[in-house]
N, C-alpha and C positions, 0 to 999 in steps of 0.2 A: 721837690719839697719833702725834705725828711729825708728821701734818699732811698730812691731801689732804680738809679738811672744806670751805676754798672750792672747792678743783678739785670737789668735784660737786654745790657748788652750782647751783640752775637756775633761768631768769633768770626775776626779777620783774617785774612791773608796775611800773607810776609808784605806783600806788595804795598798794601793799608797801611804798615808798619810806620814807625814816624821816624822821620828823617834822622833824630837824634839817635835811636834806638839803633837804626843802619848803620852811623857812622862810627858808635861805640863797637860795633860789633866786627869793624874792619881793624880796629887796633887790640882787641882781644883775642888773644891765646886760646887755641881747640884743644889745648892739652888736657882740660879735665872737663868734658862735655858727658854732658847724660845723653842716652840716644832719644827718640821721638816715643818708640812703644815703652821706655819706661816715665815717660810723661804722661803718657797713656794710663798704665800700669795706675801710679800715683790717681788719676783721676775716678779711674772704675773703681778702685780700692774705696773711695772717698763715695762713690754713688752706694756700693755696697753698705760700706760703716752705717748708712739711715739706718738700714733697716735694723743691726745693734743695736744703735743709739735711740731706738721710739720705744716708748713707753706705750701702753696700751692696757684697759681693763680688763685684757682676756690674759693677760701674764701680771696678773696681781701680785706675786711673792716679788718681779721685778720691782714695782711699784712701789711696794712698802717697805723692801730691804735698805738699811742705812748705812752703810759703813761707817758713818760720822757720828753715830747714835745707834751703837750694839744693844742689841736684848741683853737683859741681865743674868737670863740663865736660857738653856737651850727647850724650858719645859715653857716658859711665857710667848706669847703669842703679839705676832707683829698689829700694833694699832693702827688702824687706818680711817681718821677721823672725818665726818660732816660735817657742813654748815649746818647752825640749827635753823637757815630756809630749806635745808634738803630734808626728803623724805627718806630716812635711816633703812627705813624696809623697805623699799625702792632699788636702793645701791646695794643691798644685801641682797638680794633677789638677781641684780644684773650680773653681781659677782658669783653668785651661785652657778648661775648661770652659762655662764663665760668660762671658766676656770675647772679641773681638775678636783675632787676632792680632797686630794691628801694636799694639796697649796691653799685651798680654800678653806681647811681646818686649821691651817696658821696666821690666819689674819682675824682680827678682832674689827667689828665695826663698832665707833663710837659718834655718839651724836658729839657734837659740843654741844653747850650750854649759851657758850659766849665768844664772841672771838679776839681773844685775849691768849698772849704766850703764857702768862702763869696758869690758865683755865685748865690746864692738863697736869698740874701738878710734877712735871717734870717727867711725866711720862710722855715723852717728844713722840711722833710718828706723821705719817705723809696724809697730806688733805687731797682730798677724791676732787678727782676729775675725771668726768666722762669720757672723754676725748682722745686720742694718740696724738703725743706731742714727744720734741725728744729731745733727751736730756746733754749736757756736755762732754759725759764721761768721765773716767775714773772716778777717784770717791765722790761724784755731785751725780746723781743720780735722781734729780730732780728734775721737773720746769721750773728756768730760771726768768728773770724779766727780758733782761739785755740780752742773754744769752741764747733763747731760744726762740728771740724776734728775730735777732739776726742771723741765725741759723736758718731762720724760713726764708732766706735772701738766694742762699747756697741752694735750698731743697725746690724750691721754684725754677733754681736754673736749670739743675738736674732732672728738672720734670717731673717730680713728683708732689703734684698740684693738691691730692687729697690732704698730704700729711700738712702741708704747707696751709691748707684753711682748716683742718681741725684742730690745729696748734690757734690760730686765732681765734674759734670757738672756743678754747681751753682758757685764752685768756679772758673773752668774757665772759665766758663762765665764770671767771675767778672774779670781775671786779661786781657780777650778780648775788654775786652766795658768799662772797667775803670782803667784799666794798671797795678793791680795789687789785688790781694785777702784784699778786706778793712777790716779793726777791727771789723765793721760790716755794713750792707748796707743799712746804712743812710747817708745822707748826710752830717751829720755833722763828720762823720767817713772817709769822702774822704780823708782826706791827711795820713790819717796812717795805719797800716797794725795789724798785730799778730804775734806772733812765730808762725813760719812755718813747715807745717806737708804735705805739698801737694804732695809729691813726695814719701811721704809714702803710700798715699791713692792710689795715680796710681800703683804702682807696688802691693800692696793686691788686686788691683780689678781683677776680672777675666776676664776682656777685655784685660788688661795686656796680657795675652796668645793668646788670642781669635782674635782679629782687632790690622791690621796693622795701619790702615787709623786714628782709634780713637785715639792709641798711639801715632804715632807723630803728631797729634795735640797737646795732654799734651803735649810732650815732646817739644816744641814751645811754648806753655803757662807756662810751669815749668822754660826754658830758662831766659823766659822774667822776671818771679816772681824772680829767684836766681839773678838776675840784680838789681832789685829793691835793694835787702839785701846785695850787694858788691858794689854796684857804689855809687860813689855823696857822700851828705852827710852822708850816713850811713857806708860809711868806712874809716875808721884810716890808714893815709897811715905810720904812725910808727911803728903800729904796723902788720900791716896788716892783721888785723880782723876787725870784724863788730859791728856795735852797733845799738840803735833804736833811730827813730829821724822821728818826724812827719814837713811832710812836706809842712804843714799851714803858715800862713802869718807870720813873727815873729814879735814875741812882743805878739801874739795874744792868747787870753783864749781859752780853749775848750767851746764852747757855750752848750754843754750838760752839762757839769756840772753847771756851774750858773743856768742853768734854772732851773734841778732838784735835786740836790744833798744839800736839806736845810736838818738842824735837826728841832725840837720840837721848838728854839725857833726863828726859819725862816732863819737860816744864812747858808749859801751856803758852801762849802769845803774849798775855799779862804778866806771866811770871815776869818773862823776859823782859817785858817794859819798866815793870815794878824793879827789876833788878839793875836797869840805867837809871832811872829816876835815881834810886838809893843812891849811885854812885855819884850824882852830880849835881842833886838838886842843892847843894852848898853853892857851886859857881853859876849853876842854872843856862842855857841854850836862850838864842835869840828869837826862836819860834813865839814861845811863849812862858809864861809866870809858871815853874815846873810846880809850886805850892797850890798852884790850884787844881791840881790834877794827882797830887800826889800828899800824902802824911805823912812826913819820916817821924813823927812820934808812934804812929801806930803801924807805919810800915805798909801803909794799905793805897790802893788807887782811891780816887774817890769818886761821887757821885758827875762831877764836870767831865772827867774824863769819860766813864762806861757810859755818859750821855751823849759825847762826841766820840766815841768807838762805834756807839751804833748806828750813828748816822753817815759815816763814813762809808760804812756795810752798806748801805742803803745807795752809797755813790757807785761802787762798784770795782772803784780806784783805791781796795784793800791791799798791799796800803802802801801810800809814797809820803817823799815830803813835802808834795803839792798844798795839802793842806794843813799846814805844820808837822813835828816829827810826830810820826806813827796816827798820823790822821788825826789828832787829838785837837785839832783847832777849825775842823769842820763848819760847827755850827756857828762861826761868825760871817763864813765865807758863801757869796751867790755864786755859784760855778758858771763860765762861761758854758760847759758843756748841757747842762740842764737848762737852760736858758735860749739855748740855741734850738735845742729839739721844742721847748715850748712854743720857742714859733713857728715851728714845722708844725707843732699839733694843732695851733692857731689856724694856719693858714690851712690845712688841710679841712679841719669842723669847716672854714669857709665853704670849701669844694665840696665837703657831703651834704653841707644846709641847703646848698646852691639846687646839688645835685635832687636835693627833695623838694626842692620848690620851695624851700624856706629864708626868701632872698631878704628878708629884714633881719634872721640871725645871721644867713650868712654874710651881711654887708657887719653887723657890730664883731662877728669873730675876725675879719679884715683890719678891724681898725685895731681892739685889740693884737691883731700882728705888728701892725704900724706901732702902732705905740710901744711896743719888746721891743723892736728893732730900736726904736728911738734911744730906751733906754740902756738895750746892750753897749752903745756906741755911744752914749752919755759916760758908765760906769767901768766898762771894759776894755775901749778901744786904747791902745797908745801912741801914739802919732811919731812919738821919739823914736820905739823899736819898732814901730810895722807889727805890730800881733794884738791879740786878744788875750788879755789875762782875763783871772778869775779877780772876784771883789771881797774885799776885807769891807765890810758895810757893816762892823765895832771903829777898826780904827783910819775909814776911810778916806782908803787908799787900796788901787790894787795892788797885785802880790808879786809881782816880778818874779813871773816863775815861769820860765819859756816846757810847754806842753803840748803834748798832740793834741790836744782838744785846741787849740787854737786854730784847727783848721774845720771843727762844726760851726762856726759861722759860714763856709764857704761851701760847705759841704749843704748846708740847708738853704741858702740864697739869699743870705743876711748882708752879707757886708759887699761893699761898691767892688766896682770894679779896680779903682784905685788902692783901697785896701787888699783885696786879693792878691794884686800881684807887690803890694810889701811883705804880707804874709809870704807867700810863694820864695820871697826872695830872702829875709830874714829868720821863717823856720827851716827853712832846709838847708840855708847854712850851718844853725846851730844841730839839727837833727840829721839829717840824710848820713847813712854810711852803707856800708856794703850790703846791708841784710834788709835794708830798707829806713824806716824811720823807728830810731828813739822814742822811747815813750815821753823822755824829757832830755835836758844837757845835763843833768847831775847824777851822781854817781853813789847814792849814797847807802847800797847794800839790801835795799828792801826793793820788789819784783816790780812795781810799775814806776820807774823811774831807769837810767841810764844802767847797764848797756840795753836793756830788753826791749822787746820788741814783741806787740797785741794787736793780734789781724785786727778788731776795730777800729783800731788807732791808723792804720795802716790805709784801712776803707775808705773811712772819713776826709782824708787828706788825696786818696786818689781822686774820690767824688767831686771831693771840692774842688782840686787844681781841673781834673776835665771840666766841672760846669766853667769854670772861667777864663777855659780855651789853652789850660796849659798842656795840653796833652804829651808833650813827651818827655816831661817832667813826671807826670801821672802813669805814662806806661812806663819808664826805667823805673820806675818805685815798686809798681808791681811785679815788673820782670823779676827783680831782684831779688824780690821780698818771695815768690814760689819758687825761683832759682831755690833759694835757700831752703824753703820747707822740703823740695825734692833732695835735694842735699840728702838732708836728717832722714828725710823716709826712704833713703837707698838705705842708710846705715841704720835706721833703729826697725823699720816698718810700720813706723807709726806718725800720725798727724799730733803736733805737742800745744798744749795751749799758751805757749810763750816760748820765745826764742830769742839768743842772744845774737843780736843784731850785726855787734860789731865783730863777732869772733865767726859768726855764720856757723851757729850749734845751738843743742837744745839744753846747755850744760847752766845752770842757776844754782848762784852764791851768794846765801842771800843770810841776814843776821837778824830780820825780824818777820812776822807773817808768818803763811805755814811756807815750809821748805822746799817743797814739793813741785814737778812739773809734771803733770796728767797729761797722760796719754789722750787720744779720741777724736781730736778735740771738738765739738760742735762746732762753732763760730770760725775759728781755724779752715776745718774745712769748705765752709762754705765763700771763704774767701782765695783759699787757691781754687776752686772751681772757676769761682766771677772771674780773678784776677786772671788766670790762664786764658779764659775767654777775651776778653777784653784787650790785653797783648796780641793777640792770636796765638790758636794751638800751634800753628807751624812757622810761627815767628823762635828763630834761634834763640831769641835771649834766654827765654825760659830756661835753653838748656845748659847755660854756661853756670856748672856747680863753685867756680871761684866769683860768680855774679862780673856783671860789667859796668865800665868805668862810670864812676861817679863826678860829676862834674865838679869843681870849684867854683862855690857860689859867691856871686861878688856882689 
């Protein structure tokens, strides 16, 4: 439910190994094999990178440093804001504490007032958390939502159990002192959120079992976060599903992107888009009405648009043409993916009410599942192609848009067993290649969409095919897809947070979003760990760097 059944997976033999994975492996070429100890190699490196990648309040200058949001001169001092339920002299004190003078005379504490993105007047900086949680790397030097839940999948298997529940104390800490788990803990992230995994992380933890006391507190901070993703603006009372929608001033830009997101020749994400629109809003794209997103009398985006950019931000899926070109059509659409974890979070609050003895909510959160289910498979299912789209609930109909997220219904234990294996058989025709699976079938130059390739996407779809017994469809995926990450980390030394699927490299050519592929990667790593496990360590596949045969799907 939700998904941590490969995270504790443990590793196999060759012998374990599935019959498919053997037989690909007798008509495959040794000629460019990795050996065993740098699979090894590949993995220590990966158990190492935690201790890089965690944040802690004893390395504050870590903490508050932003590559995305530089100090304006070297004599001003990094802000590191509270909730105003935190006690400001509390956190100065801990940080006094913890930390070195000459790092602790460059951080500034400030209270908020309010928690609002404009409340700091544009002076951005990172919101306090007590906790070691760890961030994805390169320039995102933050706790992220998606990103550093599913990281604790990877740090759990690794055995590093502390960092893995004080990362869940961090997030509820965040939805205690700031109303809900932010995208990430900056401030310029206060109005919007992530896909949600928190309800997964409580029921894997072994407190779960252990503390009454601890559980229902999640279970009051889970309440509160599944409110956030059902009430107000984020639900469709047509449909009566959820959708994402940040809840910043409208009309208004994401201030992180303008600051950082320029290419080579200085121009920011928007420029870039402002500069298509100009070229075409005469003949206009099929997506959608390019005038309502754009003025060619004044040259300017407008308010529809920077209110579907920021909601997009908040999917995580920055940015494909899933949800029209450059995300700009977000907010009409219920994502399959957000819908599918709802019923993970559904059905899980069942298990924690159950768990406390509170068998009248936990029977209404059950039925509430029952009833997402109902409705996923009312508004999403398509019975013509075998998959789950996302829903256009303006001009309802869904989107015809073949995506990895079409395998989080199977991944959470949504859809029959009949639908599984049309999915099984219909995405992995249009997606599966050598590097593993496409983000989608289309090709259209921005990062989450064709050729590339995002270990979540990758997760989801292995989860799902083993819950529904396809397993050596679900281990050649994974073989394939750390085959390839070893690849890249013989040649670069590094874990990447996207790779091209179909070329088996970490090389991205991309014309909108930021440009860039970080190093590090969090989420990344925590999936060649599972996935290595899960194959098994001494299963060959892993080590064939040209990957092995991919079946023709019929």
């Amino acid at each position: 439910m939700g998904g941590g059944r490969l995270a504790q997976a443990q590793p196999r033999s060759q012998s374990s190994s599935s019959a498919s994975t053997t037989c690909s492996l007798s008509s495959t070429s040794t000629a460019n094999m990795a050996t065993r100890e740098q699979l090894n190699d590949m993995l220590r490196y990966i158990k190492m990178k935690w201790t890089v990648l965690t944040r802690s309040p004893s390395d504050i200058l870590a903490i508050v440093e932003d590559p995305k949001w530089p100090l304006r001169s070297d004599k001003d001092k990094w802000p590191l804001y509270v909730a105003p339920t935190e006690d400001a002299a509390k956190v100065k004190l801990i940080i006094d504490t913890l930390n070195l003078p000459a790092d602790r005379a460059k951080v500034e504490v400030i209270q908020l007032r309010e928690l609002s993105v404009d409340a700091v007047n544009g002076h951005h900086g990172a919101l306090w958390l007590p906790y070691p949680y760890p961030v994805p790397g390169g320039r995102f030097a933050e706790l992220y939502a998606w990103d550093g839940s599913l990281a604790t999948f990877g740090i759990q298997a690794d055995g590093l159990t502390h960092l893995a529940q004080s990362t869940l104390d961090a997030y509820t800490y965040s939805i205690d002192h700031y109303g809900f788990i932010l995208n990430g803990n900056r401030t310029y992230y206060l109005s919007r959120s992530q896909l949600p995994f928190y309800t997964t992380m409580v029921v894997r933890d072994q407190r779960f079992h252990q503390d009454q006391a601890w559980l229902a507190h999640a279970y009051a901070a889970a309440k509160t976060y599944y409110a956030y993703w059902t009430q107000g603006p984020h639900f469709v009372r047509s449909t009566g599903l959820s959708r994402f929608f940040d809840l910043g001033r409208p009309g208004s830009a994401p201030p992180e992107v303008d600051s950082h997101e320029k290419d080579s020749d200085g121009k920011t994400a928007h420029d870039r888009v402002k500069a298509y629109y100009r070229a075409h809003w005469r003949e206009g794209i099929p997506d959608y009405d390019i005038l309502k997103r754009y003025d060619p009398e004044t040259d300017q985006l407008t308010a529809e648009y920077f209110d579907n950019d920021r909601a997009m931000r908040e999917s995580g899926f920055d940015t494909s043409r899933r949800f029209g070109m450059f995300g700009a059509k977000v907010l009409d659409i219920n994502p399959v993916c957000l819908n599918s974890l709802l019923y993970a979070m559904e059905t899980e609050l069942a298990m924690i009410a159950k768990k406390l003895n509170r068998v009248a909510e936990a029977k209404r959160w059950t039925g509430a599942a029952e009833e997402r289910k109902a409705l996923v498979n009312k508004y999403m299912w398509n019975e013509r192609d075998g998959l789950f789209y996302d829903y256009d609930h303006v001009r309802e109909a869904q989107t015809d848009y073949c995506f990895g997220t079409t395998f989080l219904p199977l991944h959470v234990g949504l859809a029959s067993a009949e639908q599984a294996a049309k999915v099984r058989r219909n995405a992995l025709r249009r997606l599966e290649v050598a590097g593993g699976l496409m983000t989608s079938d289309r090709y259209t130059r921005v990062q989450w969409d064709a050729p590339y390739a995002w270990e979540p996407l990758q997760y989801f779809a292995v989860s799902g095919l083993d819950r529904y017994g396809f397993k050596e469809d679900a281990k050649r995926i994974a073989a394939n897809n750390t085959s390839m990450m070893l690849k890249i980390f013989l040649k670069t030394g590094e874990i990447w947070e996207k790779y091209n699927a179909v070329e088996r490299n970490e090389e991205v050519h991309l014309d909108f979003g930021y440009s860039s592929n970080e190093p590090g990667f969090a989420f990344s790593n925590a999936f060649a760990t599972i996935f290595a496990r899960y194959v098994g360590l001494d299963d060959a596949s892993l080590l064939h760097l040209d990957g092995i045969p991919v079946p023709a799907h019929v």
